[in-house]
N, C-alpha and C positions, 0 to 999 in steps of 0.2 A: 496560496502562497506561490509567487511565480520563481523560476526557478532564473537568475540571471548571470550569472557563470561559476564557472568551477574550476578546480587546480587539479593538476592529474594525482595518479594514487600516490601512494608515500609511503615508505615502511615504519613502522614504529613498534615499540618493545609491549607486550602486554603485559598485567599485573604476573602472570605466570612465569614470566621469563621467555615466553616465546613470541614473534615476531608475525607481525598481521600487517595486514595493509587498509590503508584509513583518504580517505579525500576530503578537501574543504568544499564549501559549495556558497556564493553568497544569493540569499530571497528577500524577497521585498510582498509587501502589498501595494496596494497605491498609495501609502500614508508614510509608512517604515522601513526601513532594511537592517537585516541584520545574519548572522555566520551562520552555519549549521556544521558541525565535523562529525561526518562521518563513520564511523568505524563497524561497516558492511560494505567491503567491497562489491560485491554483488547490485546493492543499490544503484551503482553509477549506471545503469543503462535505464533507471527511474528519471536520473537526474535531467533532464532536455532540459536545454535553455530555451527560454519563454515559455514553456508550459506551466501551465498552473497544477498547483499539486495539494496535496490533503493528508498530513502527519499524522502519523497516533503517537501513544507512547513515546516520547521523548525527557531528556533528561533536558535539567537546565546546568549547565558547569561551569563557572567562574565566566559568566554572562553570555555565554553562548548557547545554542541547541547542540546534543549532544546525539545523536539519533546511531542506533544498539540494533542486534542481530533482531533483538526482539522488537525494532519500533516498525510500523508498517508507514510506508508510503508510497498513495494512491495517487495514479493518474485518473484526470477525472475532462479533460477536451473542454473546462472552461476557460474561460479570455479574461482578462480586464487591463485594464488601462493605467500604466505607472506614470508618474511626472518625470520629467528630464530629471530635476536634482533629485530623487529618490534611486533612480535606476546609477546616478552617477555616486550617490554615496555607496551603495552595495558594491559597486566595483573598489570605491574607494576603500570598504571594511576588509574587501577579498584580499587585495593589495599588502593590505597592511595584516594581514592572516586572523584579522578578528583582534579589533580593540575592545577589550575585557570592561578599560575605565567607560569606555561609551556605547554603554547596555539598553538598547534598545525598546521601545515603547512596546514591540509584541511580547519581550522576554519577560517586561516589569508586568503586566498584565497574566503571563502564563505563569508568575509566581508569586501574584498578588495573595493574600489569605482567604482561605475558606474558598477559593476558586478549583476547580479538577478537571473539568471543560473551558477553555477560552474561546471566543466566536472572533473571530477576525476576517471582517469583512465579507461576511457571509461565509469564512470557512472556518472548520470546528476541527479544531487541538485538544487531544486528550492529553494532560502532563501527568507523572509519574512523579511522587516524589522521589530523588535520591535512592532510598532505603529499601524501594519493594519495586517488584516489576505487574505487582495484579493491580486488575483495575477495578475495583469496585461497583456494581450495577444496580440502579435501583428498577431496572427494568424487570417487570413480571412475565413469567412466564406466558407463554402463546396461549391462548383460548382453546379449549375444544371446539368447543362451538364455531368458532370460527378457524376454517381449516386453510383456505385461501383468502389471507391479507393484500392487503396492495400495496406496494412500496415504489419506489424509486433511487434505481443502480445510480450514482454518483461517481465511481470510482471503483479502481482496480489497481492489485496489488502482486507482485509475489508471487506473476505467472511464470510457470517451469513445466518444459516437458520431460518426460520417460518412458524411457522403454519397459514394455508390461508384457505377462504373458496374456496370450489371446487364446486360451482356457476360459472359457463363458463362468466355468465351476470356480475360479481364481479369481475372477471383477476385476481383472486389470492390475493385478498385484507387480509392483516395480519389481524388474530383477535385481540379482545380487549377481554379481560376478556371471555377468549370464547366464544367471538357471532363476528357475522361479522357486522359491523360497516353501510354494503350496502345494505344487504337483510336479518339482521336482525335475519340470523339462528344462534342457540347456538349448539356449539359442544363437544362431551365428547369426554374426551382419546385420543384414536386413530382414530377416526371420519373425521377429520378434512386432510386438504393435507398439501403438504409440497412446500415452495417458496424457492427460493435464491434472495440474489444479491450480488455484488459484484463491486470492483472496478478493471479494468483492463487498464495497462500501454502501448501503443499504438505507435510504432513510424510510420508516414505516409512514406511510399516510396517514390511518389511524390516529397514531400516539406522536407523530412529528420527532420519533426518536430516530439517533444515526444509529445502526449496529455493522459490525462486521460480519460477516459469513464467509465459510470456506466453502467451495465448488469442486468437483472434481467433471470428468470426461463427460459423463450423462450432461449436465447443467451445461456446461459451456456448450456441447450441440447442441442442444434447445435454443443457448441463447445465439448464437452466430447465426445458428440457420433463418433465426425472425430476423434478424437484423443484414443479413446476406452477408455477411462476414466470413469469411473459408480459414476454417481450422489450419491449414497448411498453408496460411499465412506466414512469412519470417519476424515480418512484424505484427502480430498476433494479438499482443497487446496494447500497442499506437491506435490497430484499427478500430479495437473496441470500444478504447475511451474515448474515438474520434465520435461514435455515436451516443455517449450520453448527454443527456440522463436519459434514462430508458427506465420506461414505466411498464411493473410487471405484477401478476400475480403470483405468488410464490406458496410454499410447504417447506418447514424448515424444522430440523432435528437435531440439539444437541449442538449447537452453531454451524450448523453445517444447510444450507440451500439442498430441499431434495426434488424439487420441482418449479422450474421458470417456464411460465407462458407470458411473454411479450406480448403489452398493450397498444393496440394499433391506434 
């Protein structure tokens, strides 16, 4: 889904009575366009115009996408090509803040029956009904036997740095108020090291299924240093999704990546 403009943030009242901020965004494919609102600030530095991107978890809400702290959305460095009147209705929908009466071809599709994956145009929407935030998997468990699968990275998600204590005995545990939560040290300034983690978009070769995985500090230097990408990058995650797909052998625990070796 391409991403082809956005409205800046906005405040708006939450069901609790307290106050969040929310952005609109309008996407297209090459066929569709239609709204997405926001409501993850954080999201907006996902949002680039013209890049293509890859939703999970979203809500569909009186004809719009509705995308939640909990929906993940991946940059993934592919391209495609919109028509002049597709890119000029998405601006038109943006304009008009999402017309509800004219619900669009991706929305009727991500809410058709018996549907829970929609494939559009070669990208894959997981929708959530309303009611629940779990997704359901019919994916089986990893094989013993087979300990190094092969996959292909697609996307990336929900990368965030922190500061961790640099105690080997700690793994990198984020601090809290400057001290480490484990062992207890307090850190000033620059004192202290630096973690990641991250969500990465996965499709197995194998079984041709997409999954998610999370990565933390380990995985991501594995994976930058094959791909020459420097951790102390500011844009850190532009660079990465400038390189996929990227085809890896992996080990994986509990949704979690515990071993990436990039396929040359």
């Amino acid at each position: 889904m391409k991403v082809v403009d956005l409205l800046p943030l906005i405040k708006y009242k939450k069901q609790n009575g307290e106050m969040g901020n929310m952005f609109t965004v309008a996407v297209c494919d090459n066929t569709t366009a239609c709204i997405a609102k926001v409501y993850d600030a954080e999201k907006i530095t996902s949002m680039i115009v013209d890049e293509v991107l890859i939703m999970e978890n979203f809500y569909i809400r009186d004809g719009e996408l509705a995308i939640t702290v909990r929906s993940k959305v991946f940059r993934t460095g592919e391209t495609i090509t919109v028509p002049d009147d597709v890119m000029e209705n998405a601006k038109s929908l943006l304009g008009q803040k999402g017309n509800a009466d004219s619900p669009s071809k991706i929305i009727e599709a991500a809410t058709s029956p018996k549907k829970t994956v929609v494939s559009v145009k070669g990208v894959v929407y997981k929708h959530l009904p309303s009611d629940t935030v779990d997704i359901p998997s019919d994916e089986d468990d990893s094989s013993d036997e087979d300990k190094t699968p092969t996959g292909v990275i697609i996307g990336i998600a929900d990368l965030k740095r922190y500061r961790c204590c640099v105690n080997d005995r700690c793994y990198k545990r984020k601090l809290k108020d400057d001290r480490c939560s484990s062992c207890g040290v307090f850190y000033k300034n620059q004192s202290s090291g630096e973690a990641f983690i991250a969500q990465l978009l996965l499709k197995c070769t194998e079984s041709a299924t997409i999954k998610t995985y999370t990565v933390f500090t380990q995985q991501l230097e594995q994976l930058t240093t094959a791909t020459n990408v420097s951790l102390k990058s500011k844009s850190l995650e532009t660079d990465i999704a400038k390189k996929f797909p990227i085809t890896v052998k992996y080990q994986s625990l509990n949704e979690k990546l515990t071993k990436i070796a990039v396929q040359k």
